[in-house]
C-alpha positions in Angstrom: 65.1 128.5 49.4 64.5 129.8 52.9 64.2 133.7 53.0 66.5 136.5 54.7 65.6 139.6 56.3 67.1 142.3 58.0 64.8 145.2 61.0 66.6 148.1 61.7 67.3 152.1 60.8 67.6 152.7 57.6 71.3 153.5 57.3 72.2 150.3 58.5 70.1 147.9 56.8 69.4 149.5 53.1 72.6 148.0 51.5 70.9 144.3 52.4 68.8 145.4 49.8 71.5 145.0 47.1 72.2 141.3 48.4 68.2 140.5 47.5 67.8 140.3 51.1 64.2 141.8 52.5 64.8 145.1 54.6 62.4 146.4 57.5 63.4 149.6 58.0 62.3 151.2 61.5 62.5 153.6 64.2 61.0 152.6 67.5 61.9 149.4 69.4 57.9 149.1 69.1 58.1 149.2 65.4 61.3 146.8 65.6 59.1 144.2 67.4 56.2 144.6 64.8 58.5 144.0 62.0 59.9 140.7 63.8 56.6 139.6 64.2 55.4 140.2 60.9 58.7 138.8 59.1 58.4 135.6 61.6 54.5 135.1 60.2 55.5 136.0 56.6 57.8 132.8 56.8 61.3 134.4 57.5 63.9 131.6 57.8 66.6 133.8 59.3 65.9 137.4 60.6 68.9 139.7 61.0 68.0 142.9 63.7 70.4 145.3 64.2 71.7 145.5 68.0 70.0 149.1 69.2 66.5 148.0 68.2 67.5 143.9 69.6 68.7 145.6 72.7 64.7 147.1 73.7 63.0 143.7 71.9 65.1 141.1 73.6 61.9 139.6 75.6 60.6 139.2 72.0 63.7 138.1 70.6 63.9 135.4 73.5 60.7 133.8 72.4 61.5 133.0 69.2 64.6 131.2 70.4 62.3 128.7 72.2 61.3 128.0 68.2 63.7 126.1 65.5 62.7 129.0 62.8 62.9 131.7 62.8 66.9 131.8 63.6 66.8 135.5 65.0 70.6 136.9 64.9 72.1 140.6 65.8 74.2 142.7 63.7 76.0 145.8 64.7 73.8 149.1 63.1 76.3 151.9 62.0 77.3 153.1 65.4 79.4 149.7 66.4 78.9 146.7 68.5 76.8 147.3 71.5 77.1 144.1 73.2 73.5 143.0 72.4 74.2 139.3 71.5 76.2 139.0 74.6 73.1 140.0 76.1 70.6 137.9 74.5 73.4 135.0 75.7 73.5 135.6 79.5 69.6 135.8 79.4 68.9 132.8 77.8 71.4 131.0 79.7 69.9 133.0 83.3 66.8 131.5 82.4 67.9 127.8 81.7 69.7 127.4 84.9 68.3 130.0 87.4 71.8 131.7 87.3 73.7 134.1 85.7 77.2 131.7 84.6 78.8 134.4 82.5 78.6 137.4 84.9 78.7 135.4 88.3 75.1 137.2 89.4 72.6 134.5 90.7 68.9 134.0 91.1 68.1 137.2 88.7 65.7 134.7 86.3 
């Protein structure tokens, strides 16, 4: 069985921990990309970050896309959806073709 866990504050993630799914709580984006890191080396199948810390580790977040595991996903924290996933999206795609197809910018790769 492939295991689950979930990086961000504290009042977002804790009730994970109720589902038997491994919580990394943090505070920093810094702290954010340790824990993704660390959770990718510990074996991590899927790692769930919540969107404010994605948002300042999406460089990090990028790389392990290149990889088939870990599957690194957003989730909104408790403030809401702050577009974070849609981010990760036009990046990845940017970088594929040298152009931004979902926002109409070009050669920003």
């Amino acid at each position: 069985m492939h295991k689950i866990a979930v990086i961000g504050d504290e009042d977002s993630i804790l009730g994970f921990r109720a589902l038997g799914v491994s919580v990394f709580p943090v505070r920093s984006g810094k702290e954010a990309e340790t824990a993704l890191r660390s959770a990718a080396r510990q074996g991590y199948a899927v790692i769930y970050i919540t969107e404010g810390y994605a948002g300042e580790i999406i460089d990090a977040i990028t790389e392990y896309g290149r990889k088939p595991l870990p599957v690194v996903l957003t989730i909104p924290d408790f403030r809401g959806n702050r577009g974070a996933a849609m981010e990760k999206i036009r990046r990845t795609v940017e970088k594929a073709l040298g152009a931004d197809i979902l926002f109409g910018k070009e050669g920003n790769a």
